[in-house]
C-alpha positions, 0 to 999 in steps of 0.5 A, spaced: 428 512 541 426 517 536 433 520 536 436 514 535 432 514 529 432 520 526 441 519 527 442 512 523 436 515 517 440 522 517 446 517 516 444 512 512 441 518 507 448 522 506 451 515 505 447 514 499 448 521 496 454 520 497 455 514 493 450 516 488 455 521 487 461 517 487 459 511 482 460 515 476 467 518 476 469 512 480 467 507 475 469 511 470 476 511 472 476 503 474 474 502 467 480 507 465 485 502 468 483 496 467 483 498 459 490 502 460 491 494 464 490 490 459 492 495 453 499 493 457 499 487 458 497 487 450 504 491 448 508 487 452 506 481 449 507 484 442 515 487 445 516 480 447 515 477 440 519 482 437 524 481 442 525 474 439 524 476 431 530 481 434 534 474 437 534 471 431 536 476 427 542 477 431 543 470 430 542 471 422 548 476 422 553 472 427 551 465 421 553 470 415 559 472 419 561 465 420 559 464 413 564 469 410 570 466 414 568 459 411 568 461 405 575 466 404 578 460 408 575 455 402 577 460 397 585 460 399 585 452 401 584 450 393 586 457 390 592 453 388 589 446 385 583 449 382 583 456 382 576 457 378 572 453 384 577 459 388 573 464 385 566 462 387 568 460 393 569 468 394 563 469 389 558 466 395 562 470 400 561 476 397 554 474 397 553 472 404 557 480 406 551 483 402 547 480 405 550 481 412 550 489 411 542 488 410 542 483 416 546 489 420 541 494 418 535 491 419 537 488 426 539 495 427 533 498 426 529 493 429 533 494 435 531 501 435 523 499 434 524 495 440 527 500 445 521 505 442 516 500 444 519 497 451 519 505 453 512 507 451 510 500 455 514 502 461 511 510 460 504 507 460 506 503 465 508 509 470 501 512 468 496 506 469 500 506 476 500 514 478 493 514 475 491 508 479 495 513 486 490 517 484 484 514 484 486 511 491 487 518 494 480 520 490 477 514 494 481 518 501 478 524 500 472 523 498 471 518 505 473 523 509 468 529 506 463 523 507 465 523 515 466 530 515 459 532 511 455 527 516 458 530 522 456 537 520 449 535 518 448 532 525 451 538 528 446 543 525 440 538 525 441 536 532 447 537 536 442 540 541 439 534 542 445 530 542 448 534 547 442 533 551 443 526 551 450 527 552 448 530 559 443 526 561 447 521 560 453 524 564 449 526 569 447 518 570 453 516 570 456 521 575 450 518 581 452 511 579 459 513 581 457 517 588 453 510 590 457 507 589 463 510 593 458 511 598 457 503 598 464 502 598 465 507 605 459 504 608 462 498 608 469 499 610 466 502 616 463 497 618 468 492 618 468 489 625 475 485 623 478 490 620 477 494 626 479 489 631 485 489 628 486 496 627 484 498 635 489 491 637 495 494 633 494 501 635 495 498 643 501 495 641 504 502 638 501 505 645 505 499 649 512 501 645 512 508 646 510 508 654 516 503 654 520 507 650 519 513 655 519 508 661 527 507 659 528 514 657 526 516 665 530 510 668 536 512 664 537 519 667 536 517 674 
């Protein structure tokens, strides 16, 4: 009983090193991820609204571009009638061209705003998941040095009494096995029917095999 003891508190004692140990550099690692997580979740909630700022200022370019063809086809229509209102009608597509040269280049940017942002979310992204791989391995490693460091102090402290143990234990459960083999033999031995029954077929093969050789003499004669 006394060994049993000594084992389970000599576990118990190099689980709670072990964790102790681990706590820190886990916890610090958990609270990396679940900042880089959130910080994620945060860019990628900005990217979606600039990719709708983006929409609209796509939509903004092709409205000026239907502008200009209105007015040009305005312009030509009263050219003829009135050609004063002509010339503000294509004073208000000049207008609307100027306009469009600044909507294409601010889109143009804000398209390439997008495309930086969208790959720093997914290079964060890829991080959070490597880090996150790593720290699983971590958990790994740190489990099966856990195992291996129990074990070696068990070898060292007490591999002779569990040996002995061991042994002891071997040796009872090698006597059970010959009691039990000898109860077992013992048992088909005195078996009376089983007996009867073999002494009955072995007469019958006896019977055989004398008429067998009776046959075989009356033949030759």
């Amino acid at each position: 009983m006394n060994l049993f003891k000594r084992i389970v508190t000599t576990v118990h004692s190099g689980v709670d090193r072990t964790v102790a140990s681990m706590e820190n550099h886990e916890a610090i690692v958990d609270a990396a991820l679940k900042e880089s997580r959130e910080a994620v979740v945060r860019a990628k909630a900005r990217l979606s609204r600039l990719e709708k700022d983006g929409k609209r200022q796509h939509n903004r370019v092709t409205e000026l571009t239907s502008e200009i063809e209105l007015w040009a086809e305005r312009a030509v229509a009263c050219a003829e009638s009135d050609r004063q209102k002509a010339l503000a009608c294509l004073q208000r597509k000049k207008q609307r061209e100027t306009s469009l040269i600044a909507a294409r280049e601010q889109l143009e940017e804000h398209e390439k705003i997008i495309k930086r942002v969208r790959g720093s979310i997914d290079e964060s992204a890829n991080r959070v998941e490597a880090l996150q791989q790593q720290r699983n391995q971590m958990r790994s490693r740190e489990a099966a040095a856990q195992a291996g460091s129990i074990v070696y102090t068990l070898d060292g402290r007490m591999g002779d009494d569990v040996e002995n143990a061991i042994e002891r234990w071997e040796v009872k459960v090698g006597q059970s096995e010959i009691l039990h083999d000898s109860h077992l033999s013992t048992d088909l031995s005195n078996d009376d029917l089983a007996e009867g029954f073999n002494t009955a077929e072995e007469n019958e093969r006896l019977e055989a095999e004398l008429d067998e050789l009776l046959t075989q003499g009356s033949d030759k004669k």
